[in-house]
Steps between C-alpha positions, in 0.01 A plus 500: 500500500167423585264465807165359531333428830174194434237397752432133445170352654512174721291294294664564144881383662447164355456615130827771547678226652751499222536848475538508917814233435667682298492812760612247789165516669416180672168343551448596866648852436238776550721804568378842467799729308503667788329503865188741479506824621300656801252688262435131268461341861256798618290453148501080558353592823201737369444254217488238771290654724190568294366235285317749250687555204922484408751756552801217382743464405656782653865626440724825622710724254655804570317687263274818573144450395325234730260331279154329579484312217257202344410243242744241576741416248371831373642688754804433382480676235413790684797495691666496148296767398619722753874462475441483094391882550817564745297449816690279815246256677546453858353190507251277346171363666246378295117581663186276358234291580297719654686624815366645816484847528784433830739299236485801261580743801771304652671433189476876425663563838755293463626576129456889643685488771788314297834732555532693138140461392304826483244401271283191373342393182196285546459330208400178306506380122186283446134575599428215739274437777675676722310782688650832412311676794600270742920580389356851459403515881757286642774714287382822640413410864862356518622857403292713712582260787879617429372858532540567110231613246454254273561764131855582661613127560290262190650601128244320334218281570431198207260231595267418274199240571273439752320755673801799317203798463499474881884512545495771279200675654753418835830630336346831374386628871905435590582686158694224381517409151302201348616292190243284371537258212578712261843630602696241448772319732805633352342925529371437812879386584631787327242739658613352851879579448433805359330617815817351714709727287 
């Protein structure tokens, strides 16, 4: 038996149309597979709330590692990544476009303070213009805010791009550790669950 959960967009309906017959879905059907859950509704609301930058689409497993995650479609495959090397994602909330410091922190609170998750992984796949000191900040106020220092709660740091000598220069006073673009993805997954234990 098999399972598959897909997220259609709005505007490409009209060229799935005959795939969304066969499945019984009719034209002015735009049901969600199931109602969203308090902490999607809290993340809608930070996304909402501050223009600067995305933290969407987000979504709530039950999983163990919260993960602040980027590169769009990319992130993705960090999600994979992680359970590929045995990890459990908590959820999945994508972070780009240059958010505000505030976005970063809020989004850290919230995927922290997620019953079952202990520990983050702050990473993305691509360099992009995203500003690595700006997650950096927003990543680590967000944990000292919850009274936590920042090396016991963040299992690994990847965000290459804009402005990432600074997040590193940011990361290193916390003692967390720093992935540039040399470790890839997939280690920097592995080197995340590894940590959880």
């Amino acid at each position: 038996m098999l399972d598959v959960e897909a997220d259609l967009e709005i505007e490409a309906r009209h060229r799935q149309r005959p795939m969304l017959d066969e499945l019984g879905f009719a034209k002015d059907d735009l049901r969600q597979v199931r109602e969203p859950t308090e902490f999607e509704l809290e993340g809608a609301r930070i996304d909402a709330e501050d223009p600067r930058g995305i933290i969407s689409p987000i979504a709530e497993f039950d999983g163990n590692i919260g993960l602040v995650i980027g590169a769009g479609g990319g992130s993705l495959t960090l999600t994979d990544a992680v359970r590929k090397h045995g990890g459990r994602p908590a959820n999945y909330a994508a972070i780009g476009g240059n958010p505000s410091v505030d976005k970063a922190r809020r989004l850290t609170k919230l995927v922290l303070t997620k019953p079952g998750v202990d520990k983050i992984a702050v990473m993305s796949n691509v360099v992009s213009n995203t500003r690595a000191d700006l997650v950096a900040r927003g990543v680590i106020k967000g944990i000292t805010e919850l009274g936590f220092e920042p090396a016991d709660k963040i299992l690994i740091f990847r965000v290459p791009g804009a402005w990432e000598a600074d997040a590193a220069k940011i990361l290193e006073k916390y003692g967390v550790e720093y992935c540039d673009r040399t470790v890839s993805i997939s280690e920097a997954a592995r080197r995340a669950v590894e940590k959880v234990g």
